[in-house]
PAKOL-355573 format. One record per residue (C-alpha): z, x, y; residue in three letters. Coordinates in steps of 0.02 Angstrom, whole numbers, padded with zeros to 5 digits, always signed. Layout:
! PAKOL-355573
ZXYALA ...
***
This chain:
! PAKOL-355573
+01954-02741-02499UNK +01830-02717-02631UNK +01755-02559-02653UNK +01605-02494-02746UNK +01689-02443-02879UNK +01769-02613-02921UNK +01649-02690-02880UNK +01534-02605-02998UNK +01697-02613-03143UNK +01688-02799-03095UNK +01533-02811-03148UNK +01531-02729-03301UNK +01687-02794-03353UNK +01621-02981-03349UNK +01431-02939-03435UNK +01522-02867-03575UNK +01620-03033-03613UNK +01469-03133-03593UNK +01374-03216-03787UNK +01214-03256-03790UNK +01152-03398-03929UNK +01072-03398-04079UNK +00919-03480-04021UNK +00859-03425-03871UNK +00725-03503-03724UNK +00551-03418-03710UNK +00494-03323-03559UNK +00393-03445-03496UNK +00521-03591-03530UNK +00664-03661-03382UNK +00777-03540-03393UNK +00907-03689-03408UNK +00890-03884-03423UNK +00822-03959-03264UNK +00746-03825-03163UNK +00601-03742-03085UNK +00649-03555-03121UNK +00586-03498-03273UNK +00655-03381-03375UNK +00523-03225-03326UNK +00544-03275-03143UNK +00726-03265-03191UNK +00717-03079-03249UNK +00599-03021-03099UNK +00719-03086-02976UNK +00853-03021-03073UNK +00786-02836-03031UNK +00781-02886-02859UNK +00940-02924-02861UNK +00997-02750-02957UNK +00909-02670-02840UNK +00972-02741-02690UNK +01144-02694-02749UNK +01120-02524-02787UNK +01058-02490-02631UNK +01223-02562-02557UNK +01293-02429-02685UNK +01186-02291-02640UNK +01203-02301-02456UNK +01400-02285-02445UNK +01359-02137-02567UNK +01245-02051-02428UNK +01394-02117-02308UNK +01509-02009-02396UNK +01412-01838-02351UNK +01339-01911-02187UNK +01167-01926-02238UNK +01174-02127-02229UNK +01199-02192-02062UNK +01222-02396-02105UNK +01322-02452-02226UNK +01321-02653-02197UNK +01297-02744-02362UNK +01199-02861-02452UNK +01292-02866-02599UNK +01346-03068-02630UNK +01184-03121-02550UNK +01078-03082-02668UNK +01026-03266-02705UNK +00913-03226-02561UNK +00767-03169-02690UNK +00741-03362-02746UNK +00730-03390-02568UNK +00586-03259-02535UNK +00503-03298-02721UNK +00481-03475-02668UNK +00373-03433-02491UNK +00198-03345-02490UNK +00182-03160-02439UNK +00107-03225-02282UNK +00241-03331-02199UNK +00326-03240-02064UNK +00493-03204-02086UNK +00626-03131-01981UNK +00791-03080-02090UNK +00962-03053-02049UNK +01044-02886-02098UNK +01097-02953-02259UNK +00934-02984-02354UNK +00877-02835-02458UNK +00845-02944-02609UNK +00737-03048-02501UNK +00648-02879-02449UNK +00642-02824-02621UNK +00574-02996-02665UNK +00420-02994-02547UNK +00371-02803-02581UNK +00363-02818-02759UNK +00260-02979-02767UNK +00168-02902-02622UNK -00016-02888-02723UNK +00058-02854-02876UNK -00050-02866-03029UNK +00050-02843-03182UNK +00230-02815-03236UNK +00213-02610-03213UNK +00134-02641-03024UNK +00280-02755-02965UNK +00394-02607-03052UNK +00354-02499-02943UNK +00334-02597-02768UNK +00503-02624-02801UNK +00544-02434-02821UNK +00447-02436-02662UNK +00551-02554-02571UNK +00719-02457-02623UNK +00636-02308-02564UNK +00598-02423-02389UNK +00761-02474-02367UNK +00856-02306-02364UNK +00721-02239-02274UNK +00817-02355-02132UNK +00978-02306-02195UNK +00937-02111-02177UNK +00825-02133-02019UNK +00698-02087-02085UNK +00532-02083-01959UNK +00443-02149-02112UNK +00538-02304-02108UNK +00392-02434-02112UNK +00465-02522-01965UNK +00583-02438-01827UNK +00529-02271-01874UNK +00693-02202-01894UNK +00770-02271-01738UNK +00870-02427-01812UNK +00907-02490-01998UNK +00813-02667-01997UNK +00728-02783-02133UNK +00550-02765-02063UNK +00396-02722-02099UNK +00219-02800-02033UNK +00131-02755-02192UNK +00228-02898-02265UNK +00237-03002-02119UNK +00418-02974-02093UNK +00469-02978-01905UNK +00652-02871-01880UNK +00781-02990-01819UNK +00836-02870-01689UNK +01005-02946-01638UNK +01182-03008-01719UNK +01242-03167-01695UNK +01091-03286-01738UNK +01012-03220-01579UNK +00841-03226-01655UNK +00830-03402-01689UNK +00782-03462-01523UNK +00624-03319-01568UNK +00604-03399-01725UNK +00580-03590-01664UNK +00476-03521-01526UNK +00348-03432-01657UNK +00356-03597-01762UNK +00310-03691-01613UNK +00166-03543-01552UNK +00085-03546-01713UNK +00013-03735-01676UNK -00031-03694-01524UNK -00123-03546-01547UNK -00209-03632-01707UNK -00119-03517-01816UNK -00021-03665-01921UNK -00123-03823-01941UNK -00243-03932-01774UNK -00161-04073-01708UNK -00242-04214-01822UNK -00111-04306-01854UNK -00015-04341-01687UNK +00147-04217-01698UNK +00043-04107-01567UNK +00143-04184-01410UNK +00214-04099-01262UNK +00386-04034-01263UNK +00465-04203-01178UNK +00360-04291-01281UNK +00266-04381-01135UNK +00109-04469-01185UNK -00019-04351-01095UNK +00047-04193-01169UNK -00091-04106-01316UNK -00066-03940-01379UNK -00217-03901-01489UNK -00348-03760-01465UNK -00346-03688-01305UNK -00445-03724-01172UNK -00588-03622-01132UNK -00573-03528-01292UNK -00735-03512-01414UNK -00630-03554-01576UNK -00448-03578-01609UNK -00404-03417-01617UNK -00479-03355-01487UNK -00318-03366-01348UNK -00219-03227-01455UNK -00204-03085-01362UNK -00317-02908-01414UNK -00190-02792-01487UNK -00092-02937-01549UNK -00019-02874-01729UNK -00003-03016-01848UNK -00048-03207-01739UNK -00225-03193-01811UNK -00158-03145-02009UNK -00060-03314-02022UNK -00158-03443-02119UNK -00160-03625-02042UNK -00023-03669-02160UNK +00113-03540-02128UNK +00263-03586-02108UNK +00416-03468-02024UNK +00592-03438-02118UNK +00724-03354-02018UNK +00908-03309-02099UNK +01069-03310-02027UNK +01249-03284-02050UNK +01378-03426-02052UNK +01433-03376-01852UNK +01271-03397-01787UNK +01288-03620-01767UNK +01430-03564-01652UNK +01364-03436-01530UNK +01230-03446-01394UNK +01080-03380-01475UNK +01091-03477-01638UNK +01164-03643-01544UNK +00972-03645-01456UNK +00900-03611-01597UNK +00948-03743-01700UNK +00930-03859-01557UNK +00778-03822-01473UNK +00685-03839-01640UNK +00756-04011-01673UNK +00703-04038-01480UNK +00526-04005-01520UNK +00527-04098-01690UNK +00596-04270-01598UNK +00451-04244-01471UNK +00327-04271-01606UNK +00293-04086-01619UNK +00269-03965-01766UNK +00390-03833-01792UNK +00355-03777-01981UNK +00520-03694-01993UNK +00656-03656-02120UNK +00813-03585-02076UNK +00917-03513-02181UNK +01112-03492-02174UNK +01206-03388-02262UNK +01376-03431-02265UNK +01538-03318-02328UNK +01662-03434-02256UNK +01808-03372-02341UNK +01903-03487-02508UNK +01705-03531-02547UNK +01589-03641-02437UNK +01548-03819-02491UNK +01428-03958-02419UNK +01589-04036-02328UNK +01641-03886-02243UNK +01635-03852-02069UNK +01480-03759-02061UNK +01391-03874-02181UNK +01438-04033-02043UNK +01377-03932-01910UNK +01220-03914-01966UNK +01223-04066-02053UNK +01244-04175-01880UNK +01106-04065-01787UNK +00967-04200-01757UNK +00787-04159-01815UNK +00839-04026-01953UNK +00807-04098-02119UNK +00968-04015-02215UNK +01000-03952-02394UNK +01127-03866-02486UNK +01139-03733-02642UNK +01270-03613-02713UNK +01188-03447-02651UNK +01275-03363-02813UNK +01192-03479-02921UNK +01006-03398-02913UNK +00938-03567-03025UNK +01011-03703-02893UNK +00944-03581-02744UNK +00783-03580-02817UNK +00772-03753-02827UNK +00837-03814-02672UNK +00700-03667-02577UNK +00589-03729-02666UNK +00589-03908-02605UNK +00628-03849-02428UNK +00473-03757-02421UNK +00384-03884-02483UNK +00450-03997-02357UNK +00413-03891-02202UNK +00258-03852-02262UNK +00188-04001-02314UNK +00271-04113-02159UNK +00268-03955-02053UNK +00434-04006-01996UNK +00593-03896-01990UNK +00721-03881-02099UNK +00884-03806-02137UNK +00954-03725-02297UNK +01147-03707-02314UNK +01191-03568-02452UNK +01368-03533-02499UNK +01358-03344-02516UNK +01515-03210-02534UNK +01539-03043-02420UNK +01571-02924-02545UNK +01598-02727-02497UNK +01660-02823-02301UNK +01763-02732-02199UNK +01915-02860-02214UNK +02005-02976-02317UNK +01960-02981-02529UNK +01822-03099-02573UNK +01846-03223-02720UNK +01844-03106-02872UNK +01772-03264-02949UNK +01585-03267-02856UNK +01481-03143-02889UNK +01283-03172-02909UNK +01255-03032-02992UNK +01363-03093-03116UNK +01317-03288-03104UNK +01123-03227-03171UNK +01183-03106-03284UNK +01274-03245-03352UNK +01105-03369-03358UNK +00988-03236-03435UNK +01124-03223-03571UNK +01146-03383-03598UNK +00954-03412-03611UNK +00937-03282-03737UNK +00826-03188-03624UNK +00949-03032-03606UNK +01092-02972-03718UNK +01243-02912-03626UNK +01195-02733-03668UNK +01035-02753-03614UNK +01073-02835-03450UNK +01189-02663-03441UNK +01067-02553-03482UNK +00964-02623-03357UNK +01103-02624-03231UNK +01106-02446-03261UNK +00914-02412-03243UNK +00904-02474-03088UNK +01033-02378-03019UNK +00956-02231-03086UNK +00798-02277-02993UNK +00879-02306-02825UNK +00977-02165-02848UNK +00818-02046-02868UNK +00737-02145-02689UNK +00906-02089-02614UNK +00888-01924-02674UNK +00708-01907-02615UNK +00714-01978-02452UNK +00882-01863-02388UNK +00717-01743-02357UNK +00619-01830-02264UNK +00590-01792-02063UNK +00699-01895-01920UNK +00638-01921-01748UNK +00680-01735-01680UNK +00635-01761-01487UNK +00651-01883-01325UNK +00476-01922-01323UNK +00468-01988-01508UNK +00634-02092-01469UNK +00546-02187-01318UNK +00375-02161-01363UNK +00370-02355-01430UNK +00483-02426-01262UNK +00370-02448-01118UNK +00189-02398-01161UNK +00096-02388-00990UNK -00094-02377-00993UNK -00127-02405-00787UNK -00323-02383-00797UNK -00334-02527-00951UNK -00195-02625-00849UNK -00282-02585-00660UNK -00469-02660-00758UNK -00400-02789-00841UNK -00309-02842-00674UNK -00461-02850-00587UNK -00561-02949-00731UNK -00654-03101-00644UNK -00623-03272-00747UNK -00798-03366-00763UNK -00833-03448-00583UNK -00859-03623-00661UNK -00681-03610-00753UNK -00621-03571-00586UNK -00707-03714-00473UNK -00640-03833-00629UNK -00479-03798-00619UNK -00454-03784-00431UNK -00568-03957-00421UNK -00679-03869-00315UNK -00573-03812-00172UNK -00549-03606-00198UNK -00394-03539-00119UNK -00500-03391-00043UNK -00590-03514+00033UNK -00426-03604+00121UNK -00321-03555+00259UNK -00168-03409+00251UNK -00064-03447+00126UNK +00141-03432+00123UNK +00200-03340-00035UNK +00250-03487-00163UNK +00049-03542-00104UNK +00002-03391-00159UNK +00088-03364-00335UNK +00039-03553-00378UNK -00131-03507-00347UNK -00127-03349-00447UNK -00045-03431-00601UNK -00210-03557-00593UNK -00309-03389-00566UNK -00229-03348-00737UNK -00254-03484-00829UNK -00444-03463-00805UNK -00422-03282-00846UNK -00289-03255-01009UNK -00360-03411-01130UNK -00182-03390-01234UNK -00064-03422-01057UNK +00062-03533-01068UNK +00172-03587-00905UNK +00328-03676-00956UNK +00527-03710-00876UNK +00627-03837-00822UNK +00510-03969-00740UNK +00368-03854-00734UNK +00243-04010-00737UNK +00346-04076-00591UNK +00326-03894-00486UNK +00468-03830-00531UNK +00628-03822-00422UNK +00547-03758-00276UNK +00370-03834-00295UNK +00272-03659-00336UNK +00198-03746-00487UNK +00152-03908-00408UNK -00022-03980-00485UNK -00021-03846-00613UNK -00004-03988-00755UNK -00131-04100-00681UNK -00272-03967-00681UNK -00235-03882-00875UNK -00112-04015-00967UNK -00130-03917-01129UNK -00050-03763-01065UNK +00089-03807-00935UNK +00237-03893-01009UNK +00427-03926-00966UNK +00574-03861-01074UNK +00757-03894-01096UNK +00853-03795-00948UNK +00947-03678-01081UNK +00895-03520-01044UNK +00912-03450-01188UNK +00811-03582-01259UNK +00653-03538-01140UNK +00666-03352-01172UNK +00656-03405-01358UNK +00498-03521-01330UNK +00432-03366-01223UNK +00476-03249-01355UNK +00382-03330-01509UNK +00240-03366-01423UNK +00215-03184-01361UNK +00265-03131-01546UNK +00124-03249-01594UNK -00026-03171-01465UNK -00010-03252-01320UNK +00044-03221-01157UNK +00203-03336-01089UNK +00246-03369-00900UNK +00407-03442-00919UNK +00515-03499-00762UNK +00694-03517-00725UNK +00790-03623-00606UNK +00875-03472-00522UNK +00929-03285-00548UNK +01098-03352-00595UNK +01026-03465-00734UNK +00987-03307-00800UNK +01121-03217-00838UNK +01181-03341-00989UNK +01004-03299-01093UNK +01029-03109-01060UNK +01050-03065-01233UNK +00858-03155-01259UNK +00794-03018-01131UNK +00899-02870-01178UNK +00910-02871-01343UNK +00759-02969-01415UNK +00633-02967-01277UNK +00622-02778-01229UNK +00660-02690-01384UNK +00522-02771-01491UNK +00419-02650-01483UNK +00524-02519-01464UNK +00604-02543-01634UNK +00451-02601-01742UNK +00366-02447-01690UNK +00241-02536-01588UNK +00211-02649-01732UNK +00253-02793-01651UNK +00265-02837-01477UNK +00303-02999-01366UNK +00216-02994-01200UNK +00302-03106-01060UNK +00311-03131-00858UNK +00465-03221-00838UNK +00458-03286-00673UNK +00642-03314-00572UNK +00697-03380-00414UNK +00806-03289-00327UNK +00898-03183-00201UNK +00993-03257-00042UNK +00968-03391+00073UNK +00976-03406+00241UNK +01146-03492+00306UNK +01205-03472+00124UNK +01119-03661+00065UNK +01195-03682-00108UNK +01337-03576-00136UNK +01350-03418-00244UNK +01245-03496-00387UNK +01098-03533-00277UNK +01137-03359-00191UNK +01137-03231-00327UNK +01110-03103-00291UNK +01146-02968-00413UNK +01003-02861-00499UNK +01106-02736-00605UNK +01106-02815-00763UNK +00890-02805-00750UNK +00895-02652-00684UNK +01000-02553-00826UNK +00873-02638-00994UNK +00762-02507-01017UNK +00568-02520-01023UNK +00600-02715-00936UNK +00488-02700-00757UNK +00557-02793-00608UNK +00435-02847-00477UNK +00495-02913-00298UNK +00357-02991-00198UNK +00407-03027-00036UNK +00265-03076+00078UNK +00086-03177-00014UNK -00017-03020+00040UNK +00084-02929-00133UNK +00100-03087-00240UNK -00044-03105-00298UNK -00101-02929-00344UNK +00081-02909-00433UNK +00071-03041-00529UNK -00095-03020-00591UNK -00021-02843-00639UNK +00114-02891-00721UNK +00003-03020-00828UNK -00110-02881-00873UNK +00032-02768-00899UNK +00076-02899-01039UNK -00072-02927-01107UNK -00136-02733-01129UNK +00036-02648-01180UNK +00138-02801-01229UNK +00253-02767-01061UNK +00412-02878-01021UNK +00409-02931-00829UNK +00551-03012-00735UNK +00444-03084-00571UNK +00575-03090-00441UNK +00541-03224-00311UNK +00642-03220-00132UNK +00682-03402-00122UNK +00689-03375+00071UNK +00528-03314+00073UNK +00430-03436-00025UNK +00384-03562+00133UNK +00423-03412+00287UNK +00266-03415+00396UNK +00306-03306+00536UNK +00386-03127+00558UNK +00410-03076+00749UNK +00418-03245+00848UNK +00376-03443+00810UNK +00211-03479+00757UNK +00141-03297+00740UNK +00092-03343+00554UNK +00104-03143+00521UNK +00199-03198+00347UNK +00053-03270+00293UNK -00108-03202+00199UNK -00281-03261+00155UNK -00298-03264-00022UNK -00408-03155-00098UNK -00572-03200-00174UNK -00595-03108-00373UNK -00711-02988-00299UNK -00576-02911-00223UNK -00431-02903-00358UNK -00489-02738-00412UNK -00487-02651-00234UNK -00311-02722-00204UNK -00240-02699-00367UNK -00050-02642-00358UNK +00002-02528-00491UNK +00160-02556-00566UNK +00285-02413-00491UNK +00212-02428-00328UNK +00281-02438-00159UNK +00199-02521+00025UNK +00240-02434+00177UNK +00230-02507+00354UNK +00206-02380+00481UNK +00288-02436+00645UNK +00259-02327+00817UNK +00257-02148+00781UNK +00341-02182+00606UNK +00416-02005+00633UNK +00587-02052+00671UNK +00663-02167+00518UNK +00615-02217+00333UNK +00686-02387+00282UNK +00691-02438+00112UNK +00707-02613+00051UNK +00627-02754-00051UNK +00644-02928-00061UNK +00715-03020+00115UNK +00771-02862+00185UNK +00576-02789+00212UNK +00556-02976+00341UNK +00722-02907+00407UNK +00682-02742+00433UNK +00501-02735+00507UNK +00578-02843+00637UNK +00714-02726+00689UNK +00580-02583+00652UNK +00483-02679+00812UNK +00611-02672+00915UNK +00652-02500+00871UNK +00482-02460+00905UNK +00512-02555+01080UNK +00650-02433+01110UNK +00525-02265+01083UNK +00557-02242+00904UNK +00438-02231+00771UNK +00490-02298+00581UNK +00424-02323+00424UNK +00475-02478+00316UNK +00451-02461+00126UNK +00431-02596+00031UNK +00476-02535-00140UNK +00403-02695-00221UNK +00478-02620-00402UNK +00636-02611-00428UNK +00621-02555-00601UNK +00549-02419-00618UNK +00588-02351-00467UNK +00415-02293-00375UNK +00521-02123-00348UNK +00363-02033-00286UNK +00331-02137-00152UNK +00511-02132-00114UNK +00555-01976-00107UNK +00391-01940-00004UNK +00408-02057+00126UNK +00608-01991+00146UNK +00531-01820+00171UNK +00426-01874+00304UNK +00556-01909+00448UNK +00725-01831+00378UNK +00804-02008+00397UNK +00836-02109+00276UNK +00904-02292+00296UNK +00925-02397+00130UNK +00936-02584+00152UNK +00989-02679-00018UNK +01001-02860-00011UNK +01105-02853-00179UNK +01303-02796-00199UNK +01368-02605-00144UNK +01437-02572-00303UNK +01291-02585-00439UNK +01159-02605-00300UNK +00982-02563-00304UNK +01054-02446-00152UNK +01127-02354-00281UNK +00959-02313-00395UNK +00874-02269-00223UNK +01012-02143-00166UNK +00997-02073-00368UNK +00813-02029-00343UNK +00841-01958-00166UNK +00953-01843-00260UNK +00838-01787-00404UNK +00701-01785-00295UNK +00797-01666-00198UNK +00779-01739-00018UNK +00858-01646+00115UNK +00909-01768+00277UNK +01034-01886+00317UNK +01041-02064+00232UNK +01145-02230+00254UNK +01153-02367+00175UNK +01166-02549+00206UNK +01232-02683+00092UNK +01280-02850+00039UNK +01467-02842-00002UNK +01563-02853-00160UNK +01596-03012-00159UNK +01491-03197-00223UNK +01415-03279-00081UNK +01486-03435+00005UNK +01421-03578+00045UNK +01370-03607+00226UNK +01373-03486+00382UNK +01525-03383+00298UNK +01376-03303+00184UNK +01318-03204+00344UNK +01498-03109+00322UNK +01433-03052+00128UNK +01247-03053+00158UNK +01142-02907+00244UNK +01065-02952+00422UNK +00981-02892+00560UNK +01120-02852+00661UNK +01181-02716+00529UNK +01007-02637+00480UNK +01005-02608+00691UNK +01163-02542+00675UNK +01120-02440+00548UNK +00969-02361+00606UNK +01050-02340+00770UNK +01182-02225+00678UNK +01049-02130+00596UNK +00946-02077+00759UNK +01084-02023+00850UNK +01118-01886+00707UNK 
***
């Protein structure tokens, strides 16, 4: 294993052998035969490099005394400063967590104006960079939570994931910025729709007074990307085989073959061991990937990567296509195996300033040396600085909630002509009742007219979707509903860039189980955004998903999931279950505002069952149904987030049941009968099932001593579970049971009634509870 120490000896040991020639090139001169780098660009990156090393060098020296608190290194990807010198300070970039020379790169050319200036920007950066490593709350972008390359001053978006996971975020953004008019109109024809079909345009937005116009207010850096921007996004040699960098890769070659401009570089660093080459394994796979233009350069060779960026960028920014740039890089300072003692790019430009004449070996040394005085002083100064002493500076970024902006911006009216355009004339307050997937379609046009930057998008979106809700949504605002690919990792990534771009996506999956393979997408990258940019950046979504159980089990497990644990346990993600039309549409519209004043991250649970159910106590009742209501009411019915519904039943003294989803149908009808039978019960509708409304909880508990949960989802990991918690810290005093699906997937066919809650057992249930 290499360790600072030889790797520093290393380095010192082959600058001293190195002659320089008698004649050497000038400054301004190639600094070798046949390329773009010259010989001062040469020397500024090589102090990028130097000082991307040292920090490497000064953060296992913190390590050693715990004051440093990440120690993974950059050291044998420092080629990544030709990579950075060859963009503009203005394309976004998101950086995996081996690219301090890039950073160092981009804050010292940052408005530099003469040699001195860029000197010390570059101190500056050093002094950035352990700032992460100390956790420092001056960190410029998690504030001392995480060590990330970010920082929004310099249009660098943290990569918050392992694994290539940002990618899929990265294509997305590509694809955003031509939609929100932030890269480039749609002159030239590669504006199509995802599929490519012939009536899909994605220019400005509809409705909006100039291109820009659709971005959302608060957004941080949609609006600061000139039309010809382009995104680079770096990743490690395992990302082409895992989930998140798989959909990445092909999702922007997707969009490219539709005619559609993704102006995107990607960047792979690769340490497979022995020494990468453009035959390799990694080099085919991204090789075959179709609609990725490919290149290749030795990443220790700072000359060749130069080069090779440089006609990459060139490429996606001229064609405003993607493309993909394959670096052989080393992992030096790794935790396992010795790297080739050979590769070194340190070393490789000590080597071509010296053999330019630009640098003896003792003055690349003494240089060497310099800098690692400097970085060693930022160290040194930064072991003082504060770190986040308290809860409430931890989470402060997580979940920002501002109800009164959210509750005014839910009740916003959209312009009444907007509105009779897009419904043709025919307002849905004006129609009959409406069943609940009525209702949500109808509020998704609603929102079109309202939020100029929403985008609706899934698997056959155009075509309504699986179950229909988002039939003729295409046909009245083409621009703005689109299909995509099933992956779901793949639409969380679409839905992901666009929100990181200012505008506000409505993505849809198939199913609940669908969604479980893109979890990583909402976890990791969708709700910690904010959270660890310090509120810098954000990436408002509503990701609507069908789901929960089906009568008679239709479908299987798949079709039947019904497991919420996994949403449940992300924190700051808010989980909405509508079950009858009379709370769709008021949800909805507060999750959309939600997103569009704090930036929040909805998951819009759907009961499948529910979508088409028109009655509740007997055939042709129509009590499941609800007249929509007309935008002079949104305000009065607005439904804050947190919030429960309760349905008093007789004298509502006797039993509280709690539930959500199918089981408030279910339970209102046993509640009937139990009302039939003399007693009085109150059905809450939680409606949330993240967060909790606890308040409304624990009151309603209090009011009858009797307390009956009904949880559609699995005993063990249940929402039943999180309800019986807050009971508990809310200190109710009473008796409580609980009624739930079982631990087991859900068959197909009547056998599901065996795993599934029903009526029978909420009766049961409360029965057990009133004769306590």
């Amino acid at each position: 294993m290499t360790t600072p120490q030889s790797l520093d000896e290393r380095f010192r040991e082959a600058v001293s052998a190195l002659r320089t020639p008698e004649t050497g090139r000038a400054p301004g001169d190639p600094v070798r035969d046949g390329t773009g780098l010259t010989g001062a660009q040469a020397k500024d990156l090589f102090d990028a490099q130097l000082t991307s090393r040292h920090l490497d060098l000064a953060a296992r020296w913190l390590r050693s005394f715990n004051e440093g608190f990440h120690t993974a290194a950059s050291s044998g990807h420092e080629g990544g400063a030709a990579v950075a010198a060859v963009l503009r300070g203005d394309d976004p970039a998101l950086l995996h967590h081996r690219s301090a020379a890039f950073y160092c790169v981009r804050a010292a050319d940052a408005s530099a104006t003469s040699g001195a200036d860029r000197a010390r920007r570059l101190e500056e950066a050093a002094r950035d960079v352990l700032r992460g490593v100390v956790a420092s709350v001056r960190d410029p972008i998690t504030g001392g939570r995480d060590k990330i390359f970010g920082n929004p001053a310099l249009h660098l978006i943290p990569a918050l994931s392992a694994g290539g996971s940002h990618l899929p975020r990265a294509a997305g953004l590509a694809h955003a910025l031509t939609r929100s008019g932030s890269s480039g109109g749609s002159s030239d024809g590669r504006s199509g729709s995802f599929e490519g079909s012939s009536d899909g345009r994605s220019g400005p937005l509809e409705g909006s007074s100039d291109r820009r116009s659709g971005l959302l207010e608060g957004s941080s850096d949609g609006r600061a990307w000139p039309d010809d921007a382009i995104v680079v996004a770096s990743f490690g040699d395992g990302a082409p085989g895992r989930a998140g960098g798989v959909a990445g890769l092909d999702v922007a070659g997707r969009l490219d073959f539709a005619g559609q401009r993704v102006p995107l570089l990607l960047v792979c660093e690769d340490d497979t061991p022995g020494g990468p080459d453009p035959d390799g394994w990694t080099a085919r796979v991204l090789r075959g990937r179709p609609g990725l233009r490919y290149s290749y350069a030795d990443g220790c060779d700072l000359a060749a990567v130069f080069d090779a960026a440089a006609e990459a960028v060139e490429f996606v920014r001229t064609e405003r296509r993607p493309a993909v740039l394959h670096l052989a890089t080393v992992h030096l300072l790794g935790p396992a195996g010795e790297p080739d003692p050979g590769r070194d790019p340190l070393i490789d430009t000590a080597r071509l300033l010296a053999e330019a004449g630009l640098y003896t070996p003792d003055e690349v040394l003494t240089r060497y040396d310099e800098v690692g005085w400097q970085v060693r002083k930022a160290a040194e100064e930064v072991l003082g600085e504060p770190k986040l002493a308290a809860l409430g500076e931890i989470a402060g970024t997580l979940a920002p909630r501002r109800p009164l902006r959210v509750a005014q911006t839910a009740g916003e009216v959209p312009e009444t002509a907007v509105r009779e355009r897009l419904f043709d004339g025919r307002l849905p307050e004006d129609a009959a009742p409406m069943t609940l997937a009525q209702t949500i379609g109808a509020t998704l046009t609603d929102a079109l007219a309202t939020y100029p930057g929403l985008l609706v998008f899934g698997p056959a979106t155009t075509r309504g979707g699986r179950h229909g809700v988002t039939a003729g949504l295409h046909a009245r605002d083409g621009d703005r509903i689109f299909d995509s690919p099933p992956d779901t990792t793949t639409i969380l990534g679409l839905a992901l860039g666009a929100g990181t771009a200012g505008l506000l996506p409505v993505p849809e999956l198939d199913g609940l189980a669908a969604l479980w393979g893109g979890l990583e997408q909402l976890r990791t990258e969708a709700a910690t955004m904010g959270h660890l940019s310090a509120g810098a950046y954000r990436n408002p979504m509503v990701l609507r998903v069908p789901g929960l159980a089906q009568p008679f089990g239709v479908g299987g497990h798949l079709d039947n999931d019904n497991t919420v644990a996994a949403l449940r346990d992300v924190p700051g993600l808010v989980v909405a279950v509508p079950a009858r039309a009379a709370d769709a549409a008021p949800m909805l519209r507060s999750c959309l505002a939600a997103a569009a004043v704090d930036g929040t991250v909805s998951v819009f649970l759907e009961p499948v069952a529910l979508y088409q159910t028109r009655d509740l106590y007997q055939q042709g009742d129509n009590e499941w149904l609800a007249p929509y209501p007309a935008p002079g009411e949104w305000a009065e019915d607005h439904v804050p987030i947190g919030r429960a519904r309760t349905y008093g039943l007789g004298s509502a003294q006797d039993l509280t049941i709690v539930t959500y989803g199918n089981g408030v149908r279910m339970s209102l009808r046993v509640a009937a009968q139990l009302a039939a039978d003399g007693y009085g019960s109150r059905v809450v509708d939680l409606r949330w099932l993240n967060p909790l409304p606890t308040a409304d909880l624990v009151r309603e508990a209090g009011m009858t001593g009797r307390v009956l949960i009904v949880d559609e989802t699995r005993r063990s990991g249940g929402v039943g579970e999180g309800v019986l918690a807050a009971l508990v810290d809310g200190a109710f005093v009473g008796s409580v049971r609980r009624v739930a699906a079982a631990d087991a997937p859900v068959p197909l066919g009547p056998a599901a009634q065996h795993v599934l809650v029903g009526e029978d057992a909420i009766t049961q249930g409360a029965h057990t509870l009133l004769a306590r």
